[in-house]
N, C-alpha and C positions, 0 to 999 in steps of 0.2 A: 440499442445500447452499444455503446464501444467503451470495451475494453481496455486498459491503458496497463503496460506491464513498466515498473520500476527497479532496474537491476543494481544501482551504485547507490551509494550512501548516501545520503543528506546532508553529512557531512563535508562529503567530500566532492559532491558534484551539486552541478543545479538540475540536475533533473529531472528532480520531484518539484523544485519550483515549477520549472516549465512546464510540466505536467499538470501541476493546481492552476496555472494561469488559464488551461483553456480547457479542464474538464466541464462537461456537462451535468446535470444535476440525476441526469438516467442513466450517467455511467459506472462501471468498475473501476478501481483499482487495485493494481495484486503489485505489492511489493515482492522480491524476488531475487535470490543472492544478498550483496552485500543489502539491498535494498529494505530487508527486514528491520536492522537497525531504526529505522524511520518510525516503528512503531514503537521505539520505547517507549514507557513508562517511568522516566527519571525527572526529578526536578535538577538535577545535575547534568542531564544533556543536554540543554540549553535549546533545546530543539526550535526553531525557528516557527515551522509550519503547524504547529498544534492547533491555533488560533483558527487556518484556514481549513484545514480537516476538519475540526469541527461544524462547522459552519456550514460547511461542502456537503456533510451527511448529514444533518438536521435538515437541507433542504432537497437530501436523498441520494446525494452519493455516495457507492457502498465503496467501503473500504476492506483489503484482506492481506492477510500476510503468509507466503507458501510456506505449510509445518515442515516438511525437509528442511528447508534453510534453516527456518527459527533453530530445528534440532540440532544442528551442525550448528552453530552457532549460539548452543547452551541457552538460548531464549523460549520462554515456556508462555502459558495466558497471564499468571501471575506476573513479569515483565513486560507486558504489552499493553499498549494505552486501547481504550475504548476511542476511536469504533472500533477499531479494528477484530476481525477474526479470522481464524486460523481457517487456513482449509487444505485437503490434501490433493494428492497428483490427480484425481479423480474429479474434484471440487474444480479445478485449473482448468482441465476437461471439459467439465460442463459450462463454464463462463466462457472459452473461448468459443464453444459450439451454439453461445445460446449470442453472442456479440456479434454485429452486421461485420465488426472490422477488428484490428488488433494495431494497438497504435504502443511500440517498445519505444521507451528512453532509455536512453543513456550516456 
């Protein structure tokens, strides 16, 4: 499993594009910083990639967003699109010890 860590927006970079272009269907992703944004849950953010997250995790890519950010960033589970879930500095811990590699966008 490799890891894929997301720090900028989706709005404001391509990063998480880039990153949906070439994840694998056994890997992670952990949004991170501005990068949590990406998990909304708004019909008003016009979010581009919902379509491909979905898609990505029904065929098994886990998707997660780091709770510090979300916090710092007033974003809770109720704000947050499915798949995604929350996990803490410890959860980050164990994804990057249990992944062969760690591949950051930004």
């Amino acid at each position: 499993m490799l890891l894929h860590t997301v720090n900028k927006s989706a709005f404001d970079s391509s990063a998480l594009a880039d990153c949906l272009r070439v994840v694998a269907t056994s890997d992670a992703v952990l949004l991170i910083e501005n990068g949590v944004y990406a998990a909304l849950n708004s019909p008003q953010s016009g979010f581009e990639h919902s379509e491909s997250i979905a898609q990505l995790s029904a065929d098994g890519t886990r998707f997660y967003v780091l709770q510090a950010d979300c916090e710092a960033r007033g974003l809770d589970d109720a704000k947050l699109a499915a798949p995604f879930e929350i996990i803490d500095d410890a959860g980050f811990v164990a994804l990057a010890a249990a992944a062969s590699a760690i591949q950051s966008w930004y």
